[in-house]
N, C-alpha and C positions, 0 to 999 in steps of 0.2 A: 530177170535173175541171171548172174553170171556161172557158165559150167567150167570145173575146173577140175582138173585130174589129180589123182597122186602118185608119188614116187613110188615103188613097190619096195623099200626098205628096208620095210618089217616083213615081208614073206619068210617063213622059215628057210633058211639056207640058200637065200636070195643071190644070185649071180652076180656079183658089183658093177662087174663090165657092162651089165644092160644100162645102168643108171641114164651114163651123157645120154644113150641115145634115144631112151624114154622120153629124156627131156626135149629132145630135138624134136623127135615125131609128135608129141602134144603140141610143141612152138605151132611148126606146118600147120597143124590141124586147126588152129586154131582157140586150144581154149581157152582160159581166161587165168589161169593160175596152177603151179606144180604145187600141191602141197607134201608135206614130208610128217611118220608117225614116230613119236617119241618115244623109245622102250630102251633102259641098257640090259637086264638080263635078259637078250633074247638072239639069237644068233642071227639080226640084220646087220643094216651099217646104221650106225652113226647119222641121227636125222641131220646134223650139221652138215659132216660130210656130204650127206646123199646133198643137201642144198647147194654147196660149193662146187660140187661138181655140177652139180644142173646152172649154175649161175654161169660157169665157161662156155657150157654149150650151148648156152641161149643167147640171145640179146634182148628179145620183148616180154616174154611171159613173166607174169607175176611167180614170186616165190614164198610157200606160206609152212611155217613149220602149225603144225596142227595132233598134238601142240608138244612143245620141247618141254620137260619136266623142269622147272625152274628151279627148286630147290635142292634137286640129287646134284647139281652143279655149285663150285662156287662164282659167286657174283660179277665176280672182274673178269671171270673167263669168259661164263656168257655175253655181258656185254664186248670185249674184244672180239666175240667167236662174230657173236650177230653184225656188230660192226665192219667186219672186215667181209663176211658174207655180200653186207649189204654195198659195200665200196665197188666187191669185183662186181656185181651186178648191174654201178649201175643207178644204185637206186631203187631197185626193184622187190626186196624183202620185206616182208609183211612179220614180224616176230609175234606168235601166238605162244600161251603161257600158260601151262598150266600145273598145279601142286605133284603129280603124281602119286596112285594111290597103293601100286605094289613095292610093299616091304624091299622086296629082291633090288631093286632099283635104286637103291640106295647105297650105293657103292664106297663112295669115297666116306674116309675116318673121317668122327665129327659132325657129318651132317647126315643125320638120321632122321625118321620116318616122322617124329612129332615136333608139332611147333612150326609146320609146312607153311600156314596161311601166314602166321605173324613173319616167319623169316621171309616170304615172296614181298611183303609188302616194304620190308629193308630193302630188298636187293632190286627193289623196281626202282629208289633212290638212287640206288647204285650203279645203275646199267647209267641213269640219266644224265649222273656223273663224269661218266666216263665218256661216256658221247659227247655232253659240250667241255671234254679236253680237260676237264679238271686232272691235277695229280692225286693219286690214292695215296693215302699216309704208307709209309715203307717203301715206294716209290722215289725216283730220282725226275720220271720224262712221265706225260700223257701216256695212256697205253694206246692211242689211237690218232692216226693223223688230221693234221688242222682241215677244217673243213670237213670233219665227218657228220651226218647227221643225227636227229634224233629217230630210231625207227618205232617205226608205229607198233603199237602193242595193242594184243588181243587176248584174250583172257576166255578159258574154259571153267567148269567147275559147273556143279548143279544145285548149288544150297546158296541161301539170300547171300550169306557174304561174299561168294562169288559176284554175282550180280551187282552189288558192293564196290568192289573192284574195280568193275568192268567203268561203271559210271564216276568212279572217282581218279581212277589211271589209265585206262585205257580208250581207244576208240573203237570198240566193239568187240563182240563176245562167237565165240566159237561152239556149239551145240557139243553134245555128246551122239557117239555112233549107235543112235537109239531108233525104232520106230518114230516116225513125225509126231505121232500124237502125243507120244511122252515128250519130245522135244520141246514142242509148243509152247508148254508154262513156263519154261525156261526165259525162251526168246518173253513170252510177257514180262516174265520178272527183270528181268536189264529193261523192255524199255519203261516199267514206272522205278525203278531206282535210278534213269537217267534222267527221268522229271524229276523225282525228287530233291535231285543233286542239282538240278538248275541247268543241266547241258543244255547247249543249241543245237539244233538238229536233231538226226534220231544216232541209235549205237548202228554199228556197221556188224549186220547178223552173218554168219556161216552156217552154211548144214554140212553136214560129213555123212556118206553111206557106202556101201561097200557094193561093188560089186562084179560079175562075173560072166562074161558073155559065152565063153568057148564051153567051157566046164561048170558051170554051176554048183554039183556038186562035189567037186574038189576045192572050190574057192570056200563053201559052207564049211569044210572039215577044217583047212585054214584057219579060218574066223576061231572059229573053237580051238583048236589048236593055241592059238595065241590068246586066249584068255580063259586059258583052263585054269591059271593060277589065281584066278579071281573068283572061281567055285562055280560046281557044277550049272547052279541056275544060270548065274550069269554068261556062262558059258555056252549056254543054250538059250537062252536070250540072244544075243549078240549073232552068235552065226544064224540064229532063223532071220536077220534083217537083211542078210545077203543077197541082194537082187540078180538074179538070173535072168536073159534074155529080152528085147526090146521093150516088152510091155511092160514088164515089172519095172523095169529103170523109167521107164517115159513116166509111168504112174507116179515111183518117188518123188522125180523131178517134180512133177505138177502140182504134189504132198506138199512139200517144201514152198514152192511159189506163193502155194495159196496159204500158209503162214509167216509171207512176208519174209523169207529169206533175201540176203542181196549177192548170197554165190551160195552155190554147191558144189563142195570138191567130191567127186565118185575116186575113191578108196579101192586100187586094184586089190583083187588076191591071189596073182601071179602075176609071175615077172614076164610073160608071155609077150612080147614086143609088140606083138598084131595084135592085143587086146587094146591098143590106144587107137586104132584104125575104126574094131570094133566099133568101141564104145562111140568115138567120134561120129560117124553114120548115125547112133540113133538118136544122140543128143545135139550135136550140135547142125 
């Protein structure tokens, strides 16, 4: 199973300037992948941005949005946004996808909170579109240059039609930041919807966990902190999953292997520089 870090984006009132160098010190270190969390009412950056900027400063590490809210966006932009992401890199952008479930997050006129699953499933035509250079009606030129790729798409969500998804558009599924044991039926569900769909091979699984080597219980307040708009329980769900200190993370990591994951990004919750040093030591 491959370890992969993430960006610290979403910290409340996150520092920007750490971003490149986050990115740098994971490259060194070796993980396997920068991921970035999707949120717009929240006072981070921009999981776009935060990727763009980690795509300059690296050259090898994979790049994974985990996951960008596919509908609060319109379609041509995401596709240009990921696109062009995926150019300075390199090649290196992994595009995960998912509906988004906070109301607030829905910013721009027009596209609003219902009708998420049907319009992702437009705009995943749309993105594909625009990747092999087609022009978009009201257009004059491609929104992207010859020779851009198709980037690979990953798909979140926790209900059959996700899974749905996953085995009919995508090449694998992205968990939710849950305990492993709730994760688990997840990852089962994509892979019998990927038999049933006829794929070859198996779907390409992520886990996502959060955690906190220095401070534990300021990364816990965090966690809660940023999903206090999803309500109390889940709010305290989520930051009890926070993993604190070597054992607890080694233990996740092991959770996750032994349900067949094929990475796990560890979800900082601070923007602490020396927590990629941290973390690096115990995992990798």
């Amino acid at each position: 199973m491959k370890i992969g870090i993430g960006l610290p984006n979403q910290i409340r009132d996150v520092r920007p300037g750490v971003l490149p160098e986050w990115a740098r010190r994971a490259e060194e270190a070796g993980f396997s992948t920068l991921g970035s969390v999707g949120r717009i009412a929240y006072p981070g950056v921009m999981d776009t941005v935060a990727l763009a900027a980690a795509a300059g400063a690296t050259s090898r590490i994979g790049l994974l949005s985990t996951v960008l809210l596919g509908p609060v966006w319109p379609p041509l932009l995401v596709a240009k946004e990921a696109a062009s992401i995926d150019g300075v890199s390199g090649g290196r952008l992994t595009l995960g996808v998912g509906l988004g479930g906070r109301p607030d997050d829905f910013v721009v006129k027009g596209l609003g909170a219902r009708g998420t699953g049907r319009r992702l499933d437009e705009d995943i035509e749309t993105y594909r579109k625009v990747w092999r250079g087609e022009v978009p009606d009201g257009c004059d030129n491609p929104l992207v240059p010859a020779g851009t790729r198709e980037v690979p798409l990953l798909f979140g969500g926790g209900v059959p039609a996700s899974f749905e998804r996953v085995a009919r558009s995508g090449q694998g599924y992205i968990g939710a930041s849950l305990p492993p044991a709730m994760v688990g039926p997840a990852f089962e569900g994509v892979r019998e919807a990927w038999l049933r769909a006829g794929r070859k091979g198996s779907p390409y699984l992520v886990a996502i966990a959060y955690f906190a080597v220095a401070d534990p219980e300021a990364g816990t307040h965090g966690v809660h902190d940023y999903y206090t708009t999803a309500g109390p329980e889940a709010a305290e769900l989520l930051a009890s999953t926070v993993r604190g200190g070597a054992e607890q993370i080694k233990e996740v990591v092991r959770a996750f292997e032994g349900l067949g994951a094929d990475e796990l990004v560890l979800n900082p919750t601070s923007d602490d520089l020396d927590e990629v040093a941290r973390l690096a030591e115990i995992v990798l």
